[in-house]
N, C-alpha and C positions, 0 to 999 in steps of 0.2 A: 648824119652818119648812120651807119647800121647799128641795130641795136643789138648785136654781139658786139659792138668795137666797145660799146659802154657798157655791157656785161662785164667783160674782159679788163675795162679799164676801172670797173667800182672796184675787182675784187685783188685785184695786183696793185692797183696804186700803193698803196702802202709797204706790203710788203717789197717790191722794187726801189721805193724810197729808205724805206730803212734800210735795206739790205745791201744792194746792188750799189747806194750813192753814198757807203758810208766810204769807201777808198777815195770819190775826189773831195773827202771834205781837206777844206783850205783854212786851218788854224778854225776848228768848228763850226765853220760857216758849208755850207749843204746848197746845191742850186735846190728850188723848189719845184720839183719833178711834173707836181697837178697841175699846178698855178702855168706852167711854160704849155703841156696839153690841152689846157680850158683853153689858153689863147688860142691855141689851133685850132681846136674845135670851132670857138668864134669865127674866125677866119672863111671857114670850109661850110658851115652851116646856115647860120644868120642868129638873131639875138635871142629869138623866144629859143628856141633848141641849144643855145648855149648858157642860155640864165638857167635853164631846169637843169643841165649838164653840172652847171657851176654850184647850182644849189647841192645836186647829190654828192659830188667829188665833195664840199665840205663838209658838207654831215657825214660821210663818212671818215671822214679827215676829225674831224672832232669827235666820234666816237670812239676814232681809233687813238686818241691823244688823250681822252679823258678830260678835253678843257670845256670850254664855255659851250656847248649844245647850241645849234643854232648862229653863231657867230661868223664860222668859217664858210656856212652855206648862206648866209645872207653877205656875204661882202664877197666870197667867192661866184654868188648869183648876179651881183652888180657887174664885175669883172667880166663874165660871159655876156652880159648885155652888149657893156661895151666892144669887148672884142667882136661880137659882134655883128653891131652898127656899125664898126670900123672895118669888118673886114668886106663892107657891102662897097665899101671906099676903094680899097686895096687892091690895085691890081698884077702887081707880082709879089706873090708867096714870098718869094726868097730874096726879097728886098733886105738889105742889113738895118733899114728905117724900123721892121718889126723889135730888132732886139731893144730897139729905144722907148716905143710903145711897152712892150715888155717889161722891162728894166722898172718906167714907170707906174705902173700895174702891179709892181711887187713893191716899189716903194709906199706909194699910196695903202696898197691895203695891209704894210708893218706898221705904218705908221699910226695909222686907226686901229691898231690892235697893240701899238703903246699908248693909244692916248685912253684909250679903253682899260687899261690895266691902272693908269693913271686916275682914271674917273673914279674903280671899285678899289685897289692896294694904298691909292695915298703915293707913295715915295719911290715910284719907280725915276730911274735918273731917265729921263727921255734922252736927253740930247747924247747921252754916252752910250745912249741903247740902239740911237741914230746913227751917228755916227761911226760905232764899232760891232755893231752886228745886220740892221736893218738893212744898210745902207750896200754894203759888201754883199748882202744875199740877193739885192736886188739885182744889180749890177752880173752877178754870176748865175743868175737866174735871165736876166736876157741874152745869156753868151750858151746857153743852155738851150733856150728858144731857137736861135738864130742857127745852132747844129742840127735841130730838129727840124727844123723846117728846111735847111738845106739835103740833109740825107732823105727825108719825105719826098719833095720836087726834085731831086736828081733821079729816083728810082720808081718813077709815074707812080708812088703811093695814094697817092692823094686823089685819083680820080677811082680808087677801087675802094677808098673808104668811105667817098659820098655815094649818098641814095643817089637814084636814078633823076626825081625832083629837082635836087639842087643842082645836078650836071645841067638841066635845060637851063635852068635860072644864069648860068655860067657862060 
């Protein structure tokens, strides 16, 4: 991707997240606004450019939440790997199979971020934090994806935000 699209996306992330996604929260559950863009980015790029993507979106995501420094960009840098490896797999963008990928990609990295609260607090209840918050954001976080990546591919977005490189690779 161009490097104003990651200009653009370090310094609005946040405030777009707080601000903009506080109306569809759903009994205070928030799709995760980065986490559904890394995917795309993966997608559209390839691994090395979406793991440093994923690294900065968390570090900034942790800076801006005051938590664990380094956490959010190390499992949000896995996340851009995978996506993608997978999106090298991928041949239609706006497949509804992403939002499942997706879905999974948010569970997976709640989940290591209760078990991690688990490891350092002692008494966090996992399975009620699985079940009644983790689990719902994930799931609203790939229905999140699946709009984005359908309004992207409807509106030939998508070939004006990759570099010129990866159109050939395409």
């Amino acid at each position: 991707m161009k490097p104003l699209v990651y200009f653009t996306i370090l310094l609005l992330i946040i405030p777009v997240q707080a601000g903009l996604f506080e109306p569809l929260s759903l009994g205070g559950i928030k799709p995760d606004l980065a986490l559904a863009l890394l995917y795309i980015i993966g997608l559209l790029t390839g691994p090395r450019e979406a793991a440093l993507a994923g690294m900065a979106i968390g570090l900034v995501q942790d800076i801006g939440a005051a938590s664990f420094i380094g956490f959010s960009g190390f499992t949000r840098g896995l996340i851009g790997l995978s996506a993608g490896l997978l999106g090298r797999r991928v041949l239609d963008l706006t497949s509804p199979s992403n939002s499942i990928f997706l879905a999974a990609f948010s569970l997976l990295e709640g989940t290591c971020m209760a078990l991690v609260l688990q490891l350092f607090y002692g008494s966090v209840p996992f399975f009620s934090l699985l079940a009644g918050r983790i689990l719902p954001q994930a799931l609203y976080t790939g229905v999140l994806g699946a709009v984005l990546l359908k309004l992207l591919g409807g509106k030939n977005v998508l070939s004006a935000l990759m570099r010129r490189t990866v159109q050939r690779e395409l």
